[in-house]
Structure formats: C-alpha cells, structure tokens
N, C-alpha and C positions, 0 to 999 in steps of 0.2 A: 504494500500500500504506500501510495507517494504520498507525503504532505501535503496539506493546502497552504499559498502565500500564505494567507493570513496579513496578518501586518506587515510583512516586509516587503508585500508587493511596493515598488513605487508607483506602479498604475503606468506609465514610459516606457518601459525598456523593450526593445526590439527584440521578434522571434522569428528563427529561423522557418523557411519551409515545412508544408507537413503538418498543416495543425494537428494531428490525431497524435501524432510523434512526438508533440514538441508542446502537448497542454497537459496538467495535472488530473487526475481521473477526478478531483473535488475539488469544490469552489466552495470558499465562504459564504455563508447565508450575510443576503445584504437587506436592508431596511428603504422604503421612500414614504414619503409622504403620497397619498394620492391625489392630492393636486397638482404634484410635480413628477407625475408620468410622462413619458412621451410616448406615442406622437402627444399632442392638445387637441384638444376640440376643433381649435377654433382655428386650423388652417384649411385657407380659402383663396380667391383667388386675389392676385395681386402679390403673395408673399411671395418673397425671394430663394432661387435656390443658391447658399454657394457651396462651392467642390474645394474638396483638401486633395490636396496634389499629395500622389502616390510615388511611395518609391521604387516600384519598376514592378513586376507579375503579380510579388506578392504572393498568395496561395494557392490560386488555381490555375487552370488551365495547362497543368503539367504535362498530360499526355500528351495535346496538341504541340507544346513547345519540344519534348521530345522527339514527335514525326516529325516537328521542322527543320530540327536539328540534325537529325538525322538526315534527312533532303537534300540538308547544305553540306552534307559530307564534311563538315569541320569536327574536329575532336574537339572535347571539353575543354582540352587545355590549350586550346589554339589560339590567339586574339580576337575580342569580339570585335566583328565588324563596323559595330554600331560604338564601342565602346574601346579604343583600338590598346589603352592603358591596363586592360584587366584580361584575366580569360574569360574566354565565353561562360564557363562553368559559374566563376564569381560573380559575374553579373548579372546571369539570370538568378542565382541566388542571393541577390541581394537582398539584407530583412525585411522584413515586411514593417512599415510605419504603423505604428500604433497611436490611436487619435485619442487617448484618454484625458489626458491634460489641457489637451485643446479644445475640446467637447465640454468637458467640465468646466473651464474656463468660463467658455461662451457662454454656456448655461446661468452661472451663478452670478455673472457679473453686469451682463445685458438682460438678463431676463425676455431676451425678442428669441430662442431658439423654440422651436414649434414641432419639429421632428428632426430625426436624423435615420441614417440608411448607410446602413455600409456596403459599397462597392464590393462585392464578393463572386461567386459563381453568378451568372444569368447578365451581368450587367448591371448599366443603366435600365434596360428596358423590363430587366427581372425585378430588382430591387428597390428603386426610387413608387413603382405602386404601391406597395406595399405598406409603405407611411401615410399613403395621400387618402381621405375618405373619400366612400362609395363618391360618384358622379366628377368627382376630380383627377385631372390626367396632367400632366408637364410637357410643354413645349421646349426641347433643351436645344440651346445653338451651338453644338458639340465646335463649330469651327474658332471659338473661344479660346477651347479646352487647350491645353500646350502638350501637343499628344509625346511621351518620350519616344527616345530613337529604336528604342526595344519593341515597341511594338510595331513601328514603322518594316523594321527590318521583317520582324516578323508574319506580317502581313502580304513583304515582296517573297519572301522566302520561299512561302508557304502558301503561296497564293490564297490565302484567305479572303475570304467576301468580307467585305462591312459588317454587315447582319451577324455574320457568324465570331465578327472579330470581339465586335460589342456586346455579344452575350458570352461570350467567355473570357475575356480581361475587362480588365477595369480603365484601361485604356489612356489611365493617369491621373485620373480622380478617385482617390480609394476612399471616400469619408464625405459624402453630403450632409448640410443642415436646411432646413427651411426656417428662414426667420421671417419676423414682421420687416417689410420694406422701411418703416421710418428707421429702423435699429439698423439697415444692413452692414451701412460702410464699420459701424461701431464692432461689430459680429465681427465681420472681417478680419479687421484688426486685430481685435482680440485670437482668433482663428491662427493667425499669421504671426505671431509669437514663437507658438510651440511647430506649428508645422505652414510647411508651404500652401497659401490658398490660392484658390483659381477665383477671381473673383467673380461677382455674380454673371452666371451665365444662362439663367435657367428661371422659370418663372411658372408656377402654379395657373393652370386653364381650365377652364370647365372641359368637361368630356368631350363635349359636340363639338367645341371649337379645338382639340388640339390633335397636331396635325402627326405626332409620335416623334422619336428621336432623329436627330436631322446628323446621319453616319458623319466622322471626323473626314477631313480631307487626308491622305493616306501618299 
C-alpha cells in the first residue's frame, strides 16, 4: 500500500507520463463549501474562456505518438526535429504542467472563475462541454491558440487530420477557466503567474448559435 500526500503535497510539482504509473492508489479526503463548487450556476453567455498553455503531450495520446514515431523512422535518442537541443524521447516526455496553484489562485482571489476543464483525452471538443450547462456550447478561435512545434511536427509526420489531432492532444492549452468577462484580464493575470496563459480566446454561445471548434492552422 502507497501512502497518500497528505500534507506534503505542494499541490505544483510536475509528473511524469503514465498517470496510472505515476499516481498514488489514495487521495486525501478533501472538504468544500457548496457554494464554492464548480462549475457555478451561473455560466452563461458572454463569459470568457481562457487557456493555460500546456507543456507539450502531456498524458495522452501515446499510442498515436508512438505510430508516428515510428513512421518517422527516428530513434528515441535521435534529435527532435521540432526540438533540435533534446532527444526526441525527452521531449515528448516532457512533465506534464500541473494547474493547481494557478486555479487556486484565480479562484480565491478574483472570485470571477465559473468553471474549469482540463484538457485531457477527447480535446477541446470532449472536455470544455462538459463544464458548460444543458443548451450552452463555445465558439473557440483555436487560430489564437500558440499551437507548440510538437504537435505541429506531429500532425506533418503522421498525417493527422485536424478533427482527429484535436480530440486527442491538447494541442497547447492543457487547463481552461470560464470567468465572468468584467474579471477576465484580472483572471488572467493572476492565471499567468504560476503558468503560461493563452489569453482569452474563447467565448460561451448558446447552442443554436455556435458554430463548434474552429481546427488550429497546422
């Protein structure tokens, strides 16, 4: 039986690939107030999305990055092409950014976060409904996004479609929030402390009017 943090988490520190490999079989039982659940009720249209910029794969999408890998006939230990200072192998393994401090932050200090969504398997287009209530959908203008060269590479490599690229990476945004629009630039800021933010790019629409994710230029 592994321990749980406990106290000694810092809530910050970066973990390798592999969440099943690389998380504790126990978690601390935690406490909230239920007023201070997320999502809120009360996101609707008009609020803002912003994106925390990811530090590169992240957790998923391994397999696919293996076929690609393998495609390109480069060994792990070769240079990556995208990345020409590291090997291929270290780059795609680089940790996964952990939005704790950052979240927490925005949370506690602007009181305008409304939801949050982490960037995980499925995407933007899996993940970001999932916060939004019934009849609310996002119009996101991904050409914002400041897409890394890791998935760039990986989309020439591997011939990846769009659709398929954005439902299985995160694509450089691993960490959305929906704040209230008067609070955003403050959210921001605070956001942009502990980790890189993408600034608002993204904006809550009724159903009928939004048009779905508009694929990164590639």
């Amino acid at each position: 039986m592994v321990p749980t943090c406990g106290d000694r988490c810092c809530g910050e520190h970066r973990i390798g690939q592999g969440a099943g490999s690389h998380s504790p079989p126990l978690w601390p039982p935690g406490a909230a107030e239920r007023g201070a659940l997320l999502p809120r009720a009360d996101i609707g249209e008009g609020d803002v999305i912003i994106g925390l910029a990811s530090s590169g794969v992240h957790s998923n999408g391994y397999s696919l990055v293996r076929k690609v890998v393998e495609k390109s006939k480069l060994a792990w230990s070769a240079s990556a092409p995208f990345a020409p200072d590291r090997t291929l192998g270290e780059a795609m393994l680089t940790p996964t950014r952990i939005y704790v401090k950052s979240c927490l932050s925005a949370i506690r200090t602007t009181h305008a976060v409304k939801g949050l969504a982490h960037i995980t398997g499925g995407g933007f287009p899996d993940n970001i409904p999932r916060v939004l209530p019934d009849g609310l959908g996002a119009r996101i203008d991904l050409t914002k996004v400041d897409v890394p060269p890791v998935f760039r590479w990986l989309a020439r490599e591997g011939g990846i479609a769009q659709n398929e690229l954005l439902r299985t990476f995160n694509c450089g945004v691993g960490m959305i929030a929906i704040v209230a629009p008067t609070r955003r630039m403050t959210s921001w800021s605070v956001c942009a402390r502990w980790a890189r933010a993408q600034r608002a790019s993204a904006r809550p629409l009724p159903m009928r009017a939004a048009s779905g994710c508009r694929p990164p230029a590639l």
